[in-house]
N, C-alpha and C positions, 0 to 999 in steps of 0.2 A: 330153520324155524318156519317163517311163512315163505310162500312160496308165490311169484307173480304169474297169475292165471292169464290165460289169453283168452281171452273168447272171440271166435272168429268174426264174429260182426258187432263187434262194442269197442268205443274209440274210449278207451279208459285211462287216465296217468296215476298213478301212485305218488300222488302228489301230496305224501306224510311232512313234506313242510313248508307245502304252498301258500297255505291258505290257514295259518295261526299265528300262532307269536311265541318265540323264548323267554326263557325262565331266568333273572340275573340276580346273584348276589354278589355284592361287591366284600367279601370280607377280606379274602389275602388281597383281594387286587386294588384295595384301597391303600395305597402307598404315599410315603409324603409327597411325591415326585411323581408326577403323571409322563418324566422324561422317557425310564424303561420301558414302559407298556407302548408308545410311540415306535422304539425301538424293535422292540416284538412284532407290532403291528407291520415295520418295513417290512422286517424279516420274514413274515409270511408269506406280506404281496411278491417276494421274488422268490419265494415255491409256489406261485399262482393258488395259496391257501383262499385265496378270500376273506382277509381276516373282519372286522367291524365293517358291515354294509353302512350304518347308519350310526352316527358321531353318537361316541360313547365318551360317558363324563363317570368320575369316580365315585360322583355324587348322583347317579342314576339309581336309585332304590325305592325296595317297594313304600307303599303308602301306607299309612299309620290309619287313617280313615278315608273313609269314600264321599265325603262331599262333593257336592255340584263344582267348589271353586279349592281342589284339596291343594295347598302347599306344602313341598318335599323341603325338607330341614335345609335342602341348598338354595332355598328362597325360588325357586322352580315353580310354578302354575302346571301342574299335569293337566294337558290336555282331556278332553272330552273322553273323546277315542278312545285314549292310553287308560284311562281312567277304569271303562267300561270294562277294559280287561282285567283290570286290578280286582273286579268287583268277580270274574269271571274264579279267579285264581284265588281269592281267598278261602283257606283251609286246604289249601294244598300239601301235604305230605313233606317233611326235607328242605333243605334250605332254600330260605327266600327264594321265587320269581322274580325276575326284572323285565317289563318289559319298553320297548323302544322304540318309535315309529318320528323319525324325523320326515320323512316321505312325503306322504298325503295322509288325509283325514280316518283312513280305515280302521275300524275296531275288529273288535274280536267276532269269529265265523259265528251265523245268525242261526242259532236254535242248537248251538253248542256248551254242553257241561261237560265240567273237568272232572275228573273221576282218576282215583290211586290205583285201584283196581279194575279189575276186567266186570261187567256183569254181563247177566247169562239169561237170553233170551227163555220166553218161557218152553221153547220146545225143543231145547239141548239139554240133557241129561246131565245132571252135575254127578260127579265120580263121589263115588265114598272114600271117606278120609280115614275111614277103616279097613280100606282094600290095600294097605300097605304094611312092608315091616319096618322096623326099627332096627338100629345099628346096637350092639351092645356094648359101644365104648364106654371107657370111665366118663363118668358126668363131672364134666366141668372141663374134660379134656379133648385135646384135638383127637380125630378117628386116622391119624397118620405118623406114623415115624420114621424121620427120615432114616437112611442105615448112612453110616459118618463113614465105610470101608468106601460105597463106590455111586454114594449118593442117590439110590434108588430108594424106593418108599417100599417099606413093609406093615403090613397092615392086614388083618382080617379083617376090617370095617366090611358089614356089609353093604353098605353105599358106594362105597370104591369097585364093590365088586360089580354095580352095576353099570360101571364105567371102566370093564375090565383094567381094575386095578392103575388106573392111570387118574392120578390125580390131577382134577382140572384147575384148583387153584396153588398160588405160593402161601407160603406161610404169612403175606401181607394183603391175600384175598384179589390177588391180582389174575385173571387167566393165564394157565401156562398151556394149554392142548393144543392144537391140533386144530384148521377152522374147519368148521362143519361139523364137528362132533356132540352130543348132546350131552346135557347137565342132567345128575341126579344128584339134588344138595340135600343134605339131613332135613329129616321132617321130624311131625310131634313127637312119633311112634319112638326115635331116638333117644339112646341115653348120656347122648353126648350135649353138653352146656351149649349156653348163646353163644360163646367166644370159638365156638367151633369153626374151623376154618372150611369146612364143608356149607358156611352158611353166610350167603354174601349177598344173591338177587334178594334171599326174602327179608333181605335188613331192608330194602329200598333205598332208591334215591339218594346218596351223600354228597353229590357235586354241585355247589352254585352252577346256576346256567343262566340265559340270557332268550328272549324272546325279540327280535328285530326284525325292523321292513326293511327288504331291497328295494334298488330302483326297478330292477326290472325280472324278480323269480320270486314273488311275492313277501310272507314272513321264513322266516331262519333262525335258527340258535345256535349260540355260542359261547362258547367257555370262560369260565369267569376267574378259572385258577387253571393252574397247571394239572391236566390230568395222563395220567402214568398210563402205557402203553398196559393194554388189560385188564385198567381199572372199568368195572359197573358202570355205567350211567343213570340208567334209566331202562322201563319195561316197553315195550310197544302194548298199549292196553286201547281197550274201546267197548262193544257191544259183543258178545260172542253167539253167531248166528249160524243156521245149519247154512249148507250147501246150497239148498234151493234157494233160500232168502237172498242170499249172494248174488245166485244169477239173476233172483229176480232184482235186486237193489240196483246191480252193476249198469244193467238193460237202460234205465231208471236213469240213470247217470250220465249218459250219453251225449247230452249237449251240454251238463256241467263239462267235461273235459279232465272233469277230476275223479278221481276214486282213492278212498281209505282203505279198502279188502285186503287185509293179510292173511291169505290159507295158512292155515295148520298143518302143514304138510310133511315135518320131518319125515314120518315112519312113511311115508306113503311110499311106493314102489312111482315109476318114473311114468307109466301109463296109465296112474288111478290120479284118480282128483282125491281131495280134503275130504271127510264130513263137514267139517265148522270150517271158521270163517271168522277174525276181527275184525269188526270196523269202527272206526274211529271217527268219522265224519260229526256225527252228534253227541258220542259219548267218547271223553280220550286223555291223554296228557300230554305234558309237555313233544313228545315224541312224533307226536301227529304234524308237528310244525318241522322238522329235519327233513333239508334238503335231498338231492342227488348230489351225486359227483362222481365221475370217470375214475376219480382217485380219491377216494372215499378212507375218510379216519376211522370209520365205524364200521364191525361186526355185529351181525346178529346171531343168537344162539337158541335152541330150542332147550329150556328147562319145564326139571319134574321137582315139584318140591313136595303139595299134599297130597297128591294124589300119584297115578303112574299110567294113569289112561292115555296111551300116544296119540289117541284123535286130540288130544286137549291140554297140549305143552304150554308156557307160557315163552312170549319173545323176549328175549334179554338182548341189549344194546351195550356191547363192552370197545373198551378203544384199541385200533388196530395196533396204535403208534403212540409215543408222546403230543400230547395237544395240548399247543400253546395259552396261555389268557389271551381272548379275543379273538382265538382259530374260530371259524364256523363250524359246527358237527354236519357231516355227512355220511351219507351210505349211498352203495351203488343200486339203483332202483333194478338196473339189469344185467346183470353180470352175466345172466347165458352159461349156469355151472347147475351141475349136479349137488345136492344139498352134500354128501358126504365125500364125491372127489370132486375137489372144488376145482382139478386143471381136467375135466373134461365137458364137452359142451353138449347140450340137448337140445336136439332141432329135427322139430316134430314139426312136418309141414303147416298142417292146419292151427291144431291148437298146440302153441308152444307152452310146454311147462318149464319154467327155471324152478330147479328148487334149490336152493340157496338162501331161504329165510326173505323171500320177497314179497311184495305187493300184487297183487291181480293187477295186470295189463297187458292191452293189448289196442289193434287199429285193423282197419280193415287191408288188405292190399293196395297204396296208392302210390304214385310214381310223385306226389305231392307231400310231405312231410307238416303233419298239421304244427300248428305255432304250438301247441299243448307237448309237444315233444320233441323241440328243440332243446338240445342242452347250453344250459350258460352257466356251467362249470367255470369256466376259465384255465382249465388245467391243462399240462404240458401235453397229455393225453387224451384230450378230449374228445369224443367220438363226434360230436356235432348234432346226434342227436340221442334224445333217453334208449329209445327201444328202435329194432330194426326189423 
């Protein structure tokens, strides 16, 4: 889906959950017994998961109003801070946000709104939502049937067929493909129902999530229930800009140490760049705050749902594995794969392209590893540092 650009003289980190906060609702995880989730919580630290950076209560939930002095139903005084983000996150899409900063005093990133969707710079072409066809399944029904002899799907949907005939979810809207393959989910043009199992990114958002500060790799999110290995998460969304605006933003960015730029890059061939470009820095959601990690729970997918213009996939976030209540979500910022063979690697002297649904970054040549690109993973595999 996006893909992390390098530019040879821009010290940039793709730092989609350095610098925000997670999303929490406490519904399954509100238990009479705060013993299990303690439980859980060990069981992570010895997969080096990372589970709750910052002390998580069961009575952490959002706020009912934004007062100067608002108190949470657990008798709680919400912080200033925490506060300011409540106010940032109000109307958000999907269930409750929770967010959590036992840390220090930080609020939420300065001259940032939260937005469900992507918007569109005014000098990217939005696609017509009539440059597509529709599938001619029965309405109200799935566009797949399994066969009961040898368990393969037969189907003349024609959305299937745009994913040579390989369905990419289960009949519980879970991913079953293949990584690095793209999504084409039913659009309007279809005549197959909401309950279609072809239609899962454009339900949005179904998972409680959680917004927290580390001690030391700034905000993180994490899971508030149990989520099923290829369940949806979440989109990566923000501002959607051409190519130029990128390099010129990225340039721009340079003593931040941070950068939001996800390319568009599924369709691309391995020596072109993107046209567009998301970013997320100013305009974004909950996704903007997810960490790195060497061992990362999270994939990214390049989907088509209204349109079918490959400069202008959207990013879909689905889970690699089962993730525990209180796992932190991560994705690997630099994997070093080819967007569709994801076990070979591209190493392009100068300007390295991963495509593999990544972040624009890069650093100049130095025998010095900036602090911006150390990793603090923790994991059994940790490379030591983000990008190399």
């Amino acid at each position: 889906m996006a893909q992390p650009y390098v530019s040879d003289s821009i010290l940039s980190t793709p730092n989609i959950g350095n610098s925000s906060s997670p999303i929490l609702v406490d519904s399954e995880i509100d238990s009479s017994d705060d013993e299990p989730l303690i439980q859980i919580h060990n069981e992570a630290k010895t997969k080096n998961l990372s589970p709750k950076a910052s002390g998580y209560a069961k009575n952490d939930e959002p706020p009912d109003s934004f007062e100067s002095t608002t108190v949470l139903s657990s008798g709680k005084v919400l912080p200033p801070n925490v506060l300011e983000f409540y106010k940032i996150l109000k109307g958000a899409k999907g269930p409750p946000i929770t967010v959590v900063n036992n840390v220090d005093n930080e609020g939420p990133p300065p001259n940032f709104t939260y937005i469900d969707d992507n918007i569109w710079s005014p000098d990217v072409p939005q696609p017509s939502r009539e440059a597509v066809c529709g599938c001619e399944c029965s309405d109200g029904q799935s566009c797949f049937v399994p066969d009961p002899d040898n368990g393969t799907i037969e189907s003349e949907c024609l959305c299937m067929d745009l994913q040579s005939s390989v369905m990419p979810y289960d009949s519980n809207g879970l991913l079953i493909t293949e990584s690095g393959s793209s999504i084409y989910e039913c659009n309007h043009m279809c005549s197959c129902g909401p309950d279609c199992h072809m239609r899962v990114v454009q339900k949005g958002r179904t998972v409680p999530l959680r917004i927290f500060k580390s001690k030391n790799r700034g905000w993180g999110v994490d899971a508030m229930t149990l989520i099923k290995k290829g369940q949806f998460i979440c989109e990566y969304v923000g501002e959607i800009i051409t190519y130029i605006e990128a390099e010129h933003r990225l340039s721009s960015e340079v003593e931040l140490g941070t950068s939001y730029l996800f390319d568009l890059d599924s369709e691309v061939q391995e020596h072109e760049f993107s046209d567009f470009t998301i970013d997320a820095r100013h305009y974004g959601n909950i996704s903007r705050f997810i960490n790195h990690s060497c061992e990362p729970n999270i994939e990214i997918r390049a989907v088509f749902i209204e349109h079918w213009d490959k400069r202008l996939h959207r990013l879909a976030l689905f889970a690699r594995r089962d993730i525990m209540p209180g796992e932190e979500l991560a994705f690997d910022y630099n994997p070093g794969r080819k967007f569709i063979d994801s076990d070979s690697d591209l190493n392009h002297s100068e300007n390295l392209v991963h495509k593999n649904n990544m972040p624009r970054s890069g650093q100049k040549a130095s025998t010095t590893i900036p602090k911006h690109f150390i990793c603090y993973c923790g994991t059994a595999s940790c490379r030591g540092k983000i990008f190399t």
